[in-house]
C-alpha positions, 0 to 999 in steps of 0.5 A: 604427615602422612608418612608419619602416621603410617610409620607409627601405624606400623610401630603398632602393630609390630609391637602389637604383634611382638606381644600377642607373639610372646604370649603364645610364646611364654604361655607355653614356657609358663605352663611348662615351669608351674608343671614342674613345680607341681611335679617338684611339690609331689616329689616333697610330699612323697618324701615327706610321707616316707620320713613320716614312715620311717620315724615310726621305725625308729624305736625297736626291740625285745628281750627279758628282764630279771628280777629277784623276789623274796623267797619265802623261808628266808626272806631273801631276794632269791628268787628269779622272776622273768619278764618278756617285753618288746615295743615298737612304734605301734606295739608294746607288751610285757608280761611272765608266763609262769613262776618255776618256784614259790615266791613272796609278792610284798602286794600294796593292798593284801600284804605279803602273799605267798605265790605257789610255783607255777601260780603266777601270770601277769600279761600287759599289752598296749591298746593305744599309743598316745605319745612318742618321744625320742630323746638324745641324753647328754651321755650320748645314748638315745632314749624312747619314751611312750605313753597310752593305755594298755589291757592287763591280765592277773592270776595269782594262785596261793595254796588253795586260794586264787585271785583273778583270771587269764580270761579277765582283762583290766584297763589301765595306762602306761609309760615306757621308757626305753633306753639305747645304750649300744650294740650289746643289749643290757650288758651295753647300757639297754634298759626297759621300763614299763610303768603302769597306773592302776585306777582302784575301779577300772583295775581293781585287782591289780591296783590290789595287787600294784598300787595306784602305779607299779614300774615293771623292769628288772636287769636286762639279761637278754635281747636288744633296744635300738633307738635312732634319733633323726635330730642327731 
């Protein structure tokens, strides 16, 4: 009886002993893996970060926009009129310098307003980019699309008459839409179009000029659009 209880004393406290063993054995091990797994989890969250990154990059590019306006002794649309735009995830702008010759603008609230050379300015730039969307379409190209608010500058000269200011800013918003057609910028399928919507009193003079929306664009003569879809 004796023997028994000093051999299941012992069982005791070889078990005991085998447990307080494997504690300080796997803590260690234990302590090891959840440091691993949190190095694991950094290394996730930093590539996560740098994909975040990336995809503002992923929509680019710049270049002019020809358009043809009336001209005003035949009424034909002769007359070239060039806009500079360029964007990205955190910019987009559009506007033309000057005029080189005298032009018809058919105007939403005016009517048809002969410009004087070298008369007219328009500059747009976005103050907030609120939305930004890639897109693949089914022809395989990759169009960006982008909406937000944006500050325009107006002046128009006529012979002796000039409406608004290179110094006067009106608030408006915008939707752009640009598209990735391939290497070669418009003659490869690019396109640019900057749509703006005026408010009557936030923008009066351009709504005068515009109307409640105006879609600024033309045939994309020089320049580049590179779009990358990171779900293609």
């Amino acid at each position: 009886m004796t023997k028994n209880i000093k051999i299941l004393l012992s069982v005791k406290t070889f078990v005991w002993i085998s447990i307080v063993l494997g504690v300080l054995f796997i803590n260690p091990q234990i302590k090891t893996l959840n440091d691993e797994i949190a190095e694991k989890n950094n290394y996730i969250t930093t590539l996560n970060n740098n994909i975040r990154k990336l995809s503002y990059n992923t929509a680019s590019g710049g270049g002019v926009n020809l358009k043809m306006m009336p001209d005003p002794d035949t009424g034909e649309a002769t007359v070239r009129m060039e806009e500079v735009f360029s964007f990205d995830r955190n910019h987009a702008m559009c506007r033309v310098d000057t005029n080189p010759e005298r032009f018809v603008m058919p105007t939403y609230a005016m009517g048809d307003v002969t410009i004087e050379a070298n008369q007219f300015f328009m500059a747009m730039y976005a103050t907030s980019i609120d939305k930004y969307e890639l897109i693949t379409t089914s022809d395989g190209s990759t169009k960006v699309r982008m909406e937000g608010g944006l500050d325009c500058i107006t002046e128009v000269g006529q012979a002796n008459v000039k409406f608004g200011d290179r110094n006067i800013v009106e608030h408006a918003t915008f939707r752009i839409e640009a598209v990735d057609g391939g290497f070669g910028g418009g003659k490869a399928g690019d396109t640019f179009v900057f749509t703006a919507y005026f408010d009557e009193k936030e923008s009066p003079l351009n709504y005068k000029i515009f109307g409640p929306s105006f879609k600024f664009t033309g045939e994309m003569i020089h320049g580049e659009i590179t779009i990358i879809d990171p779900k293609k």
